[in-house]
N, C-alpha and C positions, 0 to 999 in steps of 0.2 A: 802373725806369729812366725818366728824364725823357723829353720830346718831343726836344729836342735833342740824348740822346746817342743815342736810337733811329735816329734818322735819320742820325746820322754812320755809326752801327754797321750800317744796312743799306747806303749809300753804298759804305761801305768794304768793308764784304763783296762786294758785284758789282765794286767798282774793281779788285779780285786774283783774281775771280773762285773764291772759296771754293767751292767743292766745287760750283758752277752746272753744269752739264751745257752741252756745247757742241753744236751742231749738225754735220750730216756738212760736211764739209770741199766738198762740193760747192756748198753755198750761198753760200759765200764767192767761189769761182772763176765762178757763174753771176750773183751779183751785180753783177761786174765789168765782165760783158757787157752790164747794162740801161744800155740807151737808145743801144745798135750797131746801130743797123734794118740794116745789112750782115753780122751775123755768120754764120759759112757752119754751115751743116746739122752737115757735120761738128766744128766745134768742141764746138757742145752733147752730140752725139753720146760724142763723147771724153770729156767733162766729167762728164754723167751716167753715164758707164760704169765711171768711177772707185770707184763705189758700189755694188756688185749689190744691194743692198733697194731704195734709192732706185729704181736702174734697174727691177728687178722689181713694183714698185707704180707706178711711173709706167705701164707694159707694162699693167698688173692695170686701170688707172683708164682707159686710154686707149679699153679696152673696155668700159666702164661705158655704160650705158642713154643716159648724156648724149651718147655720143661716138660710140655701135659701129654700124658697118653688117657688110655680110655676112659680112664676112673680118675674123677674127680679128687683131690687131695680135699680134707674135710679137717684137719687137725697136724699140730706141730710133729708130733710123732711121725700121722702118715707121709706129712713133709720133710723129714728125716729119715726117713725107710727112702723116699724116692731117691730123694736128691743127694743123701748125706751130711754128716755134719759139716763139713767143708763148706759146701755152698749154702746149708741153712744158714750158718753162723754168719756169712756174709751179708747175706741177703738183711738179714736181719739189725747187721750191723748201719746197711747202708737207709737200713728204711729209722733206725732211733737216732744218727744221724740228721738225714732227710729231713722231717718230722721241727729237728732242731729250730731249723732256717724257714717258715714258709716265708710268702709276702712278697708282694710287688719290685723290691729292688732285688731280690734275687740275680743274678745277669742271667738274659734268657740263655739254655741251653746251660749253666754252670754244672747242675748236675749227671747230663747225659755226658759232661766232657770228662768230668770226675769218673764216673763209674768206666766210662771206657779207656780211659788208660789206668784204672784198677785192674779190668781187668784184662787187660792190654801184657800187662805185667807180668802173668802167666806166661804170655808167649815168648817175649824174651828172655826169662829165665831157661826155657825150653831149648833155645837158640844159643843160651851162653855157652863158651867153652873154656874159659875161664873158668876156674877150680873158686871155692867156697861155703859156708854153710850158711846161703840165704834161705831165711824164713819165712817159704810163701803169701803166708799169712799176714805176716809184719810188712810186707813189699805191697803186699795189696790193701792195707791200711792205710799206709801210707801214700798209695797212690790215689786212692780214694778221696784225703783229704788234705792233697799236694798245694792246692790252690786255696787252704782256705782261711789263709792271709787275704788275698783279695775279696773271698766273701765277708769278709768280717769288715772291710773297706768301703765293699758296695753298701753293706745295710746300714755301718753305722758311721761311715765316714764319707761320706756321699760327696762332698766338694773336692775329698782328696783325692777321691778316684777317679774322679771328672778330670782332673789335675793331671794327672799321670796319664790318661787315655790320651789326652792332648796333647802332652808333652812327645806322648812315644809315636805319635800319629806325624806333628812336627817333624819332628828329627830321624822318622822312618827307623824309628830302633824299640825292642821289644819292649814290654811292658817295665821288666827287671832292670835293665839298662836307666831309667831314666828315673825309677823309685827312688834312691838316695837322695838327687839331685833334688826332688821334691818333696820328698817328706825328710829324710834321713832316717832311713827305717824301709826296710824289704818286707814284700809280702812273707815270703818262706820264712823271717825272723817269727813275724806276726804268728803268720799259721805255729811255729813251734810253742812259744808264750802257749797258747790257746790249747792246744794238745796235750801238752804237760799239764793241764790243771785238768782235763778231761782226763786223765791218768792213762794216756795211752802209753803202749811198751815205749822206749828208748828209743831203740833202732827204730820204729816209726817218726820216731820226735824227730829224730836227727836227716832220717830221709825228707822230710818234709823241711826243715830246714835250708839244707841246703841242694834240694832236687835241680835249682841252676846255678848255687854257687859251691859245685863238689869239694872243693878243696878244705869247706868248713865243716865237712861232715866227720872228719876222722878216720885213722885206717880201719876201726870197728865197725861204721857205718859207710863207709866211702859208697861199695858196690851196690848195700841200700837205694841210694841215694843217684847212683848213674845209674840204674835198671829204672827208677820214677822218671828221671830222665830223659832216658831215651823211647820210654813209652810215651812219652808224650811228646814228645820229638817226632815220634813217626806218625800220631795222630795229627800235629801240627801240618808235618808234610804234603801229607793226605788231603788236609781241608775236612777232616773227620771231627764231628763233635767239638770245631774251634770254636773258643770265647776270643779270640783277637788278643792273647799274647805274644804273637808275633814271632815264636817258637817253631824254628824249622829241622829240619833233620841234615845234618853234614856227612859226609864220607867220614873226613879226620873229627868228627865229635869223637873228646874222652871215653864217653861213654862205647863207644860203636870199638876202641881200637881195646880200650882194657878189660872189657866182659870178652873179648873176643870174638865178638859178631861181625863176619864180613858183609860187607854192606852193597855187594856186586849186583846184578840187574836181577838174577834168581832170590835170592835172601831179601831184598827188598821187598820185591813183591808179593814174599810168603809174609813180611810183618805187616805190610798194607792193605796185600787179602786181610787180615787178624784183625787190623783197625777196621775195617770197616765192617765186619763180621760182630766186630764188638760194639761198634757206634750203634750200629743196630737191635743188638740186645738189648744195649744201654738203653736205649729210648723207648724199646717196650719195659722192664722191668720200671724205670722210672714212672712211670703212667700208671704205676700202681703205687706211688707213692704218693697222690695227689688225693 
């Protein structure tokens, strides 16, 4: 099959959603809430109760090493008393998610790499000095599910991704580099297809789009889309929760010079402390998604 019809023929496959596995119906109704800094306790309440896994692994994580103090969490409320809604809703996002994908092509580590430059993402917002009204929530959506073009690759396109790991291994250049040349068609395209029928916000669709080709994000979504970026840039750097996209972190990266983040031996090392602070999160909270 040429480059041209591959690419129609995975296009078309995610645009009908062939046989794609959907996420729990929770992520969709809790999506709809980001960026409500008013939403009340009890709506998420409601929303994640819709699901007993979700809700029972959110309950499972909210006692995790990262979170727990002396009293056990026993229920979504009391895990929204502890934690907030901010991180239930997350949590919660990443476990109906999660959930989505099991199964052996999985790429090992995909979702500890996932979660840690979600929530990676935090910190360089923290570090911007560059002016904007990013949507924590929408950055960390979208960081969450930056890669998951390539998951939808590993499960259902198994030759192609063989194909591209080859190619990019070959030619010593990242995974995105060599994508076109062998399918005609980008993960980040994929990942977006696939988001938009999950009805995530916009600004998520479009950081996930173009998280390594910024230029296609738009000036609505640009800063989206170089904050995914660069979190996962410094994860790459690091050798943090890598899947071998070959993503390293630059001085002059777009991202590092127009968020305004200097990138000198101190500010590095406070975003690689973060990575790795987060990889580690990542990989306990993940362990409760199994």
């Amino acid at each position: 099959m040429d480059v041209d019809s591959l690419a129609k023929r995975i296009a078309s496959d995610i645009d009908v959603l062939s046989d794609l596995p959907s996420p729990s119906p929770v992520v969709e109704r809790l999506s709809a809430t980001l960026g409500d800094d008013d939403v009340e306790v009890r709506t998420i309440e409601a929303i994640i109760g819709q699901d007993p896994v979700v809700a029972g692994k959110v309950i499972h994580a909210a006692n995790a090493a990262a979170y727990a103090s002396h009293t056990p969490t026993a229920s979504i409320r009391a895990a929204l008393l502890r934690l907030g809604v901010i991180r239930v809703r997350r949590l919660a996002m990443l476990f109906g998610l999660f959930n989505a994908y099991p199964g052996p092509r999985v790429p090992e580590g995909f979702w500890q790499h996932s979660l840690a430059v979600a929530q990676l993402t935090d910190l360089v917002v923290q570090h911007m000095t560059a002016g904007g009204n990013t949507n924590p929530d929408e950055v960390f959506i979208a960081g969450l599910l930056h890669d998951l073009g390539l998951l939808v690759l590993a499960t259902h396109y198994p030759r192609e991704y063989r194909a591209i790991r080859e190619a990019a291994a070959e030619e010593n250049k990242p995974l995105d580099d060599v994508e076109d040349a062998v399918m005609g068609i980008d993960h980040g395209m994929i990942g977006e297809i696939l988001a938009a029928h999950w009805m995530l916000p916009r600004p998520a669709c479009a950081a996930i789009r173009a998280h390594h080709r910024i230029d296609l994000a738009g000036p609505d979504y640009r800063q989206n889309a170089l904050i995914v970026h660069l979190a996962e840039a410094a994860c790459g750097h690091a050798q943090l929760a890598d899947i071998g996209e070959g993503v390293l972190l630059r001085p002059d990266d777009p991202a590092v010079v127009e968020l305004g983040i200097g990138i000198g031996p101190e500010s590095l090392a406070v975003i690689l402390a973060g990575a790795q602070v987060q990889a580690e999160r990542a990989a306990e909270l993940i362990g409760f998604g199994r």
